[in-house]
C-alpha positions in Angstrom: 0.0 0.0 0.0 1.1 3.6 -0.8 2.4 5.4 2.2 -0.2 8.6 2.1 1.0 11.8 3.5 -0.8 11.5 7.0 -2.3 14.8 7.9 -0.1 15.3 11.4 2.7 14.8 9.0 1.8 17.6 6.9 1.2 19.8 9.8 4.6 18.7 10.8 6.0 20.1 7.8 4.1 22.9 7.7 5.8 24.2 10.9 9.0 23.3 10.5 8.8 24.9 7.0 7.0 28.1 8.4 10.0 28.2 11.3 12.5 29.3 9.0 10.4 32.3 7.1 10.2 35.7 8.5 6.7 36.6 9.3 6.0 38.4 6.2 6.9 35.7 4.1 4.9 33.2 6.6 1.6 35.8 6.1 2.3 35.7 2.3 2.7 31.9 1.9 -0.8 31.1 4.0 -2.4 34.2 1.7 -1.4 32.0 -1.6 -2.7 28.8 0.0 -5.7 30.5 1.2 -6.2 31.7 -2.8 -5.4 28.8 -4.4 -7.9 26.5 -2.1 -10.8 29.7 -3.4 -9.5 28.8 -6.8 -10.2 24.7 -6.2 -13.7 25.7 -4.9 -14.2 27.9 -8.2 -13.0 25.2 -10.4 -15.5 22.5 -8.7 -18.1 24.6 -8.8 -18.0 24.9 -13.0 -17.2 21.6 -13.5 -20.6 20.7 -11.7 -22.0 23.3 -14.1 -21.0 20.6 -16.8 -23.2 17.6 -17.5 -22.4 14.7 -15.7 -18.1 13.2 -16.3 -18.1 10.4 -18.3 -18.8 7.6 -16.8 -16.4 5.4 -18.6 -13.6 7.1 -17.0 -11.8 5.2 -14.0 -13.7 5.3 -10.7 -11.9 7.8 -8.4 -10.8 10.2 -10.7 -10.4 13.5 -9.0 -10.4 16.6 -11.2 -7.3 19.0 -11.5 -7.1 22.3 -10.5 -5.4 23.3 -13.1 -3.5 27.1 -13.6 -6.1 28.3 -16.3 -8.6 29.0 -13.3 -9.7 32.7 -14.0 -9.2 35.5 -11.2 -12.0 36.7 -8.9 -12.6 39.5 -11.3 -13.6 36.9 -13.6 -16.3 35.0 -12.0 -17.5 31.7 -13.4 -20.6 32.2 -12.4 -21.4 35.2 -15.0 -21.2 32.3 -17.7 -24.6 32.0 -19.0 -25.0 28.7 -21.3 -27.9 29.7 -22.4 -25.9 32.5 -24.5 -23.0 30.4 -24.9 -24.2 27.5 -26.2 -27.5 27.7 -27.8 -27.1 27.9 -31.9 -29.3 31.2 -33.8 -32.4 30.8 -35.4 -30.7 31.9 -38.9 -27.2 29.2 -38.1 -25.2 27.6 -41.2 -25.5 24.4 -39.4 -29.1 24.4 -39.4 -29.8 21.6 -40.9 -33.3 23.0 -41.6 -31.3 25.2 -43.9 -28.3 23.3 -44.8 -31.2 21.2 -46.7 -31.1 17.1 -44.8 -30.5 15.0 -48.7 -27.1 14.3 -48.5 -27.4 11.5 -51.1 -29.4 13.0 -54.2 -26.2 14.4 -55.4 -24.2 11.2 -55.5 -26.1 8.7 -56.9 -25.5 7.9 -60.8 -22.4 10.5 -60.5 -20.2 9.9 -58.1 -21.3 6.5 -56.9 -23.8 3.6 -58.4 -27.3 4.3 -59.0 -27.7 0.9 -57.3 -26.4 2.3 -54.2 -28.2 2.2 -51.2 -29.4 5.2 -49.0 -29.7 5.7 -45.2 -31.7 7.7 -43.0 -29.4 8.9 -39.8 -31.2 9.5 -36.4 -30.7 13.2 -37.0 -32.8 13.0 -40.0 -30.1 13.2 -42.8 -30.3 11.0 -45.7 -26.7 9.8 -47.1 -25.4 7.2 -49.7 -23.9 3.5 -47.8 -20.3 2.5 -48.9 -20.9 1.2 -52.3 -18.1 -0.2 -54.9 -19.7 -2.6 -57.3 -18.5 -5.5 -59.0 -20.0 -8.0 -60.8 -23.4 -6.9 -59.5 -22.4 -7.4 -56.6 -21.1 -4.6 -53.5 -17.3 -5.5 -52.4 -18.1 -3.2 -49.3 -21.0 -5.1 -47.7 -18.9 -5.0 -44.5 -18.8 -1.3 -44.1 -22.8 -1.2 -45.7 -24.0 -2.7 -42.7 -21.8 -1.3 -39.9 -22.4 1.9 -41.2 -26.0 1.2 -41.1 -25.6 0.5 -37.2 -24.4 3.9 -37.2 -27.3 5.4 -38.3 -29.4 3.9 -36.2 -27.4 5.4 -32.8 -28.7 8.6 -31.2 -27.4 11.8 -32.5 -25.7 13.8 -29.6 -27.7 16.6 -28.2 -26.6 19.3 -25.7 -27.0 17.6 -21.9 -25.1 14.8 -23.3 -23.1 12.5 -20.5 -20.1 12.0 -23.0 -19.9 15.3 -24.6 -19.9 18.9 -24.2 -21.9 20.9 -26.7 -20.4 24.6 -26.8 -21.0 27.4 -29.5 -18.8 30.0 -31.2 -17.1 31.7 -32.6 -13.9 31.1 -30.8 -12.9 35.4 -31.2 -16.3 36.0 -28.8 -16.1 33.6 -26.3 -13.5 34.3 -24.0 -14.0 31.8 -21.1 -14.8 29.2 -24.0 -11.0 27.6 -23.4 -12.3 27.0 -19.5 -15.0 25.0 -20.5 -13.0 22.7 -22.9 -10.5 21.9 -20.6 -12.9 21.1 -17.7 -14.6 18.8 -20.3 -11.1 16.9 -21.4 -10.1 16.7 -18.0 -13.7 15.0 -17.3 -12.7 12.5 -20.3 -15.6 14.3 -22.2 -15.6 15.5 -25.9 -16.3 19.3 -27.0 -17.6 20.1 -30.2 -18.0 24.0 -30.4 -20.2 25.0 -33.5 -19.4 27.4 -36.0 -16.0 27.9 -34.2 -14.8 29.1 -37.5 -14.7 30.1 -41.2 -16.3 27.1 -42.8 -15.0 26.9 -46.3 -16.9 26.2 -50.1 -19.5 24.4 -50.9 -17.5 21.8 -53.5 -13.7 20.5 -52.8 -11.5 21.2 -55.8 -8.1 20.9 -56.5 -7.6 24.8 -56.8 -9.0 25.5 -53.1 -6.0 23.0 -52.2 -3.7 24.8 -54.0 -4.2 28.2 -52.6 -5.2 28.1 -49.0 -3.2 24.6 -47.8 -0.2 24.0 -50.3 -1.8 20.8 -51.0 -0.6 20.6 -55.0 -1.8 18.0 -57.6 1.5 16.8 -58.2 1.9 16.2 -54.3 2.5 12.2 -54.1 -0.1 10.2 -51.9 -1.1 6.9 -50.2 -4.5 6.6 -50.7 -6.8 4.3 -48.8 -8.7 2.4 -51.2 -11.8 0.8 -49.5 -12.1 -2.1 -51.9 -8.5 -3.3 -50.9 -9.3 -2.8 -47.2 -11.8 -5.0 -47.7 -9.6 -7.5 -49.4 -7.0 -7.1 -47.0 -7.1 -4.5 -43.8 -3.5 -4.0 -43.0 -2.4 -3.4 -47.2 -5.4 -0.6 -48.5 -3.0 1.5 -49.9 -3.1 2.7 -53.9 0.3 5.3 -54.8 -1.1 8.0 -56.8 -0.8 12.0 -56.3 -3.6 14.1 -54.7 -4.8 15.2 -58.5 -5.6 11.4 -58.7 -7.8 11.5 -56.0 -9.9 14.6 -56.4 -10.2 13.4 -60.4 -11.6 10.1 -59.0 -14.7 11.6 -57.2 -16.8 10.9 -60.1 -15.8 7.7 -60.6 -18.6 5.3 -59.1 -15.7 2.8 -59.1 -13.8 3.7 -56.7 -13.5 5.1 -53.0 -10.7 6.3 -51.5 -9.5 8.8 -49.1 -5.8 10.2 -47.8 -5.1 10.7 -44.2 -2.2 12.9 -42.6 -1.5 15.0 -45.0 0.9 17.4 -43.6 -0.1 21.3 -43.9 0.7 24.8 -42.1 -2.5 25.3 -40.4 -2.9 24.1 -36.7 -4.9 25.3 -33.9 -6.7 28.5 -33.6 -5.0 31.5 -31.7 -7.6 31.3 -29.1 -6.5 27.6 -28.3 -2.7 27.3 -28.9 -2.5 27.4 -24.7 -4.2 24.1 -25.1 -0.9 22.6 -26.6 0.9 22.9 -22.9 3.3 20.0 -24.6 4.5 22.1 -27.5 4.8 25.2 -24.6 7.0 22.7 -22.3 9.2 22.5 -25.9 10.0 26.2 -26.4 10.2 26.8 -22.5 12.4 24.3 -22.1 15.2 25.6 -24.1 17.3 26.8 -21.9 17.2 23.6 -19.3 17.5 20.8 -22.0 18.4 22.1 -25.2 16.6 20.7 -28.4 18.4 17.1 -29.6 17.6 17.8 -33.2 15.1 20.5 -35.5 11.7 19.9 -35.4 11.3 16.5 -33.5 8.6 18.2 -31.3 6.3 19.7 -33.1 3.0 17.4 -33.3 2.2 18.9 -36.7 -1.3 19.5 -38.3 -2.4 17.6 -40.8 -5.5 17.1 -43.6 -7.9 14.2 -44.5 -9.1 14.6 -48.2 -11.8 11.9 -48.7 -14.1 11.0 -52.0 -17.5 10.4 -51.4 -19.2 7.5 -49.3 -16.0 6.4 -47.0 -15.9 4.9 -43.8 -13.2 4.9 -41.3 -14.1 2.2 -39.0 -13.7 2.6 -35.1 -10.2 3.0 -33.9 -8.0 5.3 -31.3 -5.9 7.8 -32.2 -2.9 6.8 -30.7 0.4 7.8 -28.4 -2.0 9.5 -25.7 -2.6 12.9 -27.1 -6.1 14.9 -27.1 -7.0 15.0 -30.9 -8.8 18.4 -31.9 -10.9 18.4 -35.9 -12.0 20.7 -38.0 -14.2 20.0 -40.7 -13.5 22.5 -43.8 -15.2 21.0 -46.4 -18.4 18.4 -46.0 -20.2 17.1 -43.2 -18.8 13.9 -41.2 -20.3 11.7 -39.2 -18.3 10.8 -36.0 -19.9 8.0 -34.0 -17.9 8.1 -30.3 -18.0 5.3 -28.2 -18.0 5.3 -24.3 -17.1 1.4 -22.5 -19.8 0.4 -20.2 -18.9 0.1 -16.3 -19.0 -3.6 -15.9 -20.2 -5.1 -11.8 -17.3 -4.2 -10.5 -16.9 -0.5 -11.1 -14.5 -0.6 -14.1 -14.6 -0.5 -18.2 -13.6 -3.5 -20.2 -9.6 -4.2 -21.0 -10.4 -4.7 -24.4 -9.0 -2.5 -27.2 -10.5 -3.3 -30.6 -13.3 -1.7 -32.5 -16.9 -2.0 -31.1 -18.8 -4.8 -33.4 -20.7 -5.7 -30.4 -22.5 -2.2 -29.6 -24.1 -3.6 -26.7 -20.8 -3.6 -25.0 -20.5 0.5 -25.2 -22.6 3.7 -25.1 -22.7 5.7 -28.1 -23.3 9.0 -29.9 -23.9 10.2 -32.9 -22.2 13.8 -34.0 -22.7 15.6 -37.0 -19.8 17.7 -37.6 -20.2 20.8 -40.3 -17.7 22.9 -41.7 -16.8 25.6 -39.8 -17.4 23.2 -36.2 -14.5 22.2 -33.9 -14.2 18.5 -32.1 -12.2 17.9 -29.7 -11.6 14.4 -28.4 -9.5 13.0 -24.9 -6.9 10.7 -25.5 -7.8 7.3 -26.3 -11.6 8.2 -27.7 -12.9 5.5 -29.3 -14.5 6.4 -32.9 -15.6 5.4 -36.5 -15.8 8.5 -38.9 -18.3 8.5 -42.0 -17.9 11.0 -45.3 -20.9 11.0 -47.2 -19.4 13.6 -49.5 -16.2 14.5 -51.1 -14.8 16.1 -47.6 -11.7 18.3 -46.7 -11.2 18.7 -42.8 -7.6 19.9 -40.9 -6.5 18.7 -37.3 -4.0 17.1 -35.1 -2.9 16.7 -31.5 -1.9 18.0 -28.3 -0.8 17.3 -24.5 -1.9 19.0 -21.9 -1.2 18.9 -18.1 -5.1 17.9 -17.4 -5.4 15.0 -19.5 -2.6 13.2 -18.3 -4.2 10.7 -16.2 -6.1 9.8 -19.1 -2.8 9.9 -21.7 -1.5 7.4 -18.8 -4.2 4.7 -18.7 -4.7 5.2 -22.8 -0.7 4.7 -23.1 -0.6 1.6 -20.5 -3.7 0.4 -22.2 -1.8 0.1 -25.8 1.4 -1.8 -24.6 -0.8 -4.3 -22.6 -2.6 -4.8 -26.1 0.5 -5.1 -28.1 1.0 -2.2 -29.7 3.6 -0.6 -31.2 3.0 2.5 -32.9 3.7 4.8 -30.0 6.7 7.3 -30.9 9.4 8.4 -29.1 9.0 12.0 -29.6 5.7 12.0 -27.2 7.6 10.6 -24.7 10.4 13.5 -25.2 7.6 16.0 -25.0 6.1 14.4 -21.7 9.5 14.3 -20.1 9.6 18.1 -20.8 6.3 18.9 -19.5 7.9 17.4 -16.1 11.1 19.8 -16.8 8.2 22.6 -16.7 7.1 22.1 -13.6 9.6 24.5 -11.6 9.3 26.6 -14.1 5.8 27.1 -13.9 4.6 30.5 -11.9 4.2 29.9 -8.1 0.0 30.4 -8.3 0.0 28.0 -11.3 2.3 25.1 -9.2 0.4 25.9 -5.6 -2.6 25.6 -7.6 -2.2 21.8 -8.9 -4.1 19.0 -8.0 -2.0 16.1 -6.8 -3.7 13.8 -9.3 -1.6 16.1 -12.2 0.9 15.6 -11.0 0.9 11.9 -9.7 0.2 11.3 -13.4 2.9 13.0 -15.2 5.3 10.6 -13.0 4.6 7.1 -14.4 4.6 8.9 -18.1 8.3 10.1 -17.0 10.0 8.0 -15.1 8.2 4.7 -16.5 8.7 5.3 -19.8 11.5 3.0 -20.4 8.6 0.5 -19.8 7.2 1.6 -22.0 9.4 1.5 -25.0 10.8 -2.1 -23.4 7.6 -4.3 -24.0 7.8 -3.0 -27.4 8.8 -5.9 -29.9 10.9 -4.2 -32.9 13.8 -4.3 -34.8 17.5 -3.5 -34.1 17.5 -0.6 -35.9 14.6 0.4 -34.1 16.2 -0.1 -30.8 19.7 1.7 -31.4 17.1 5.4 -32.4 15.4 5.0 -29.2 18.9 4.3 -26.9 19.3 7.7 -28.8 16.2 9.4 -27.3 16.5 7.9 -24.0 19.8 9.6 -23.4 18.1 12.9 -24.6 19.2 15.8 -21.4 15.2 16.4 -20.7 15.0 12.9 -19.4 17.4 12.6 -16.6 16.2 16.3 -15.5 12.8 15.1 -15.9 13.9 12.1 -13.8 15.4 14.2 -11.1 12.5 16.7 -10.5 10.0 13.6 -10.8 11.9 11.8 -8.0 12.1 15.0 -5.5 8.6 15.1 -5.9 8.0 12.0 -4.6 10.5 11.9 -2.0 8.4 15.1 -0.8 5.1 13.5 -1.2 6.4 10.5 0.6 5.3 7.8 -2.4 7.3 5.1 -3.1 8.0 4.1 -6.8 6.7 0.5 -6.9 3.5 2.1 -5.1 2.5 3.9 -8.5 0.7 1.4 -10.4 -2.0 1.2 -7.4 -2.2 5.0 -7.4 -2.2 5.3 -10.7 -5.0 2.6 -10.8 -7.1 4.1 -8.3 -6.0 1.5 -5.6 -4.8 3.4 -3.0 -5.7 7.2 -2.7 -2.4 9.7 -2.2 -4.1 12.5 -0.3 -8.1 13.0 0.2 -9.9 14.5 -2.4 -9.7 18.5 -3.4 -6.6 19.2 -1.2 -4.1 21.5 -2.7 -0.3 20.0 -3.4 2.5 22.2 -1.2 5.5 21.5 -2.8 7.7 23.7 -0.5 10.9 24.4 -1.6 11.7 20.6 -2.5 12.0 21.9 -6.3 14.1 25.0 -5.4 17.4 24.1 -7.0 15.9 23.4 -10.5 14.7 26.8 -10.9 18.5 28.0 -11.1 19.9 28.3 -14.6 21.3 24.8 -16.2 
């Protein structure tokens, strides 16, 4: 069992601590705990403002306080979500005016006449995955799994597993407090007409000019009828003219994913990315080991008509954000059910078995914003030629849930997790003496107990993972980068402070065996004093 800091121990440090400071300094260090326990209540308070967390996150979780939290000037309780989050009469999402035939336009053109249509629980009509061959649909598989996800309720504001917000992002200055409450909750946001949606029709010039996206530009597209053949070898060479040429061809359906572009997230949300912050505030401390390694970069999916991406995870533990540019998508999310004895199923794949999971439905338009936790499960449908931008990000109030995401993956087998995440995690630890004293004060134990496994454990990690030589001499490479033994050091003071033993983390990280009591603020002291000096 973890050896929790009693409470007559931290009163015992508290006065020996308080001994050695004059009494102004005494007055001003109970003043800042004082504050930062009025910011935990304020916090609390809006979270319970939120529907109900998800319910698919670990029993126990607590929820950070995190350094975002708003003076008393601004005062949560002036947000009214009635203005915030209701959409106008007169929106371009409307669907009332967005017109709900999604399929009229497809059929004989760009797919079969045969094709079949489906009415979604929002009332939208739209073409099923159709390729035919000798009379006969080589995607019957997607047909009818995509016909499941019709028949799932759309998501509705109230929602359990999903925060409905609404823009734009310039008006709606306390709009980052509400998505990171709902991340940290293990909820989704979408925030409608966050921005500039863009035109009607996807062609190749609109690439051109706003996303550098050129027809010459070489491409692996996903070609469904392969997939179906064979799901680990979909992919078709060609060049992005090749696919935006094939839209009117009822023969095929294809789609390319991570196309690397320019365009990332919004002003009004770059704090979000507190990994890419711990990367340029870093410097100094641990300089870069090579150009470019940390930036998570943005990329575009450009889809034909009709496409399916079935349900997956994004993967390496980051929150995902997605913006729809051109054509609506379909995003089914799905939420494990808490089985008898209070946690989610172990298992990783897709859900064939909908019974298992709750789901929703969201109907993204141009111009909305998505933004999923790590390890949301989800299955994306195009029912049109489509153009949307995205990527991913860490932040400090997600980590408990990059942690059991991350954990989750190695105990399924995977693979695919990068060594540049872990760089970027170990740096977020670096940050932490960094961080402004009303920002640290401020943190919920919970952040912090989770950053530790991600840093000190992540040899672990990258251990259990079976791959080549080659493989194995880059990441010796990255394990030997300077941000890890610093983030090593500051991660082990901590816990020295905190009094937690290293082979206790796996229970505390599990929800075993509870560090402090719920809502108290972490006093760090001066145990982190020597890492604030220049390196």
């Amino acid at each position: 069992m973890a050896r929790a800091v009693s409470p007559e121990r931290k009163r015992e440090y508290n006065r020996r601590y308080e001994r050695k400071l004059p009494p102004e300094a005494k007055q001003k260090r109970r003043d800042a705990q004082a504050a930062c326990k009025r910011k935990l209540r304020q916090h609390r308070s809006t979270a319970r403002e939120l529907a109900e967390p998800n319910t698919s996150a670990t029993a126990g979780v607590l929820l950070p306080a995190f350094s975002w939290i708003p003076s008393s000037a601004q005062d949560l309780s002036l947000i009214h979500t009635d203005n915030l989050f209701q959409h106008s009469v007169a929106s371009l999402n409307d669907p009332g005016q967005r017109g709900l035939d999604l399929a009229s336009c497809m059929l004989g053109t760009q797919v079969s006449p045969e094709t079949q249509v489906v009415t979604w629980d929002d009332g939208h009509i739209t073409i099923l995955p159709t390729v035919m061959r000798d009379q006969q649909n080589v995607l019957i598989e997607d047909l009818r799994l995509t016909k499941k996800f019709a028949a799932i309720s759309a998501s509705k504001p109230g929602s359990r597993f999903v925060t409905h917000l609404h823009g734009p992002l310039t008006e709606n200055e306390l709009l980052l407090i509400k998505i990171r409450s709902s991340l940290a909750a293990g909820k989704c946001v979408v925030v409608r007409e966050a921005v500039r949606p863009g035109p009607p029709n996807l062609t190749m010039e609109y690439l051109e000019k706003w996303y550098g996206i050129h027809a010459t530009m070489p491409v692996d597209m996903h070609d469904m009828e392969l997939r179906a053949k064979n799901f680990a070898q979909p992919y078709v060479p060609g060049t992005m003219s090749d696919l935006i040429s094939g839209i009117n061809n009822p023969n095929e359906q294809r789609y390319v994913l991570d196309c690397p572009i320019a365009v990332g997230l919004p002003l009004e949300l770059v704090p979000l990315d507190e990994g890419q912050m711990a990367w340029y505030r870093t410097t100094k401390d641990c300089p870069w080991p090579g150009p470019g390694t940390h930036l998570s970069s943005p990329c575009a999916m450009v889809s034909q008509g009709g496409v399916l991406i079935p349900p997956h995870r994004d993967s390496e533990g980051r929150n995902t954000y997605f913006f729809p540019v051109i054509g609506i998508q379909f995003r089914t999310l799905f939420f494990h059910k808490i089985t008898q004895d209070g946690k989610p199923p172990c298992s990783f794949g897709g859900p064939h078995d909908l019974d298992d999971y709750h789901a929703e439905t969201l109907t993204i338009y141009p111009g909305d914003l998505l933004i999923q936790p790590p390890g949301q499960l989800h299955a994306e449908y195009n029912p049109n030629p489509a153009l949307a931008r995205g990527g991913h990000f860490f932040t400090y109030g997600t980590l408990h849930h990059t942690h059991g995401f991350r954990s989750l993956e190695v105990t399924e087998g995977n693979t695919d997790l990068a060594h540049e995440s872990d760089e970027t995690l170990w740096r977020m630890a670096v940050l932490i003496p960094r961080l402004p004293l009303d920002q640290l004060s401020g943190k919920h134990v919970y952040d912090i107990t989770c950053s530790i496994p991600l840093t000190l454990l992540a040899e672990k990690y990258l251990a259990q993972r079976q791959i080549s030589v080659s493989h194995k001499r880059k990441q010796s490479m990255t394990l030997q980068s300077s941000s890890h033994n610093r983030a090593y050091a500051i991660i082990t003071k901590i816990l020295q402070h905190l009094d937690i033993c290293l082979q206790d983390l796996p229970d505390i990280m599990t929800g075993h065996t509870s560090v402090v009591e719920a809502g108290e603020i972490v006093d760090l002291g001066g145990c982190l004093l020597e890492f604030t000096h220049a390196a």
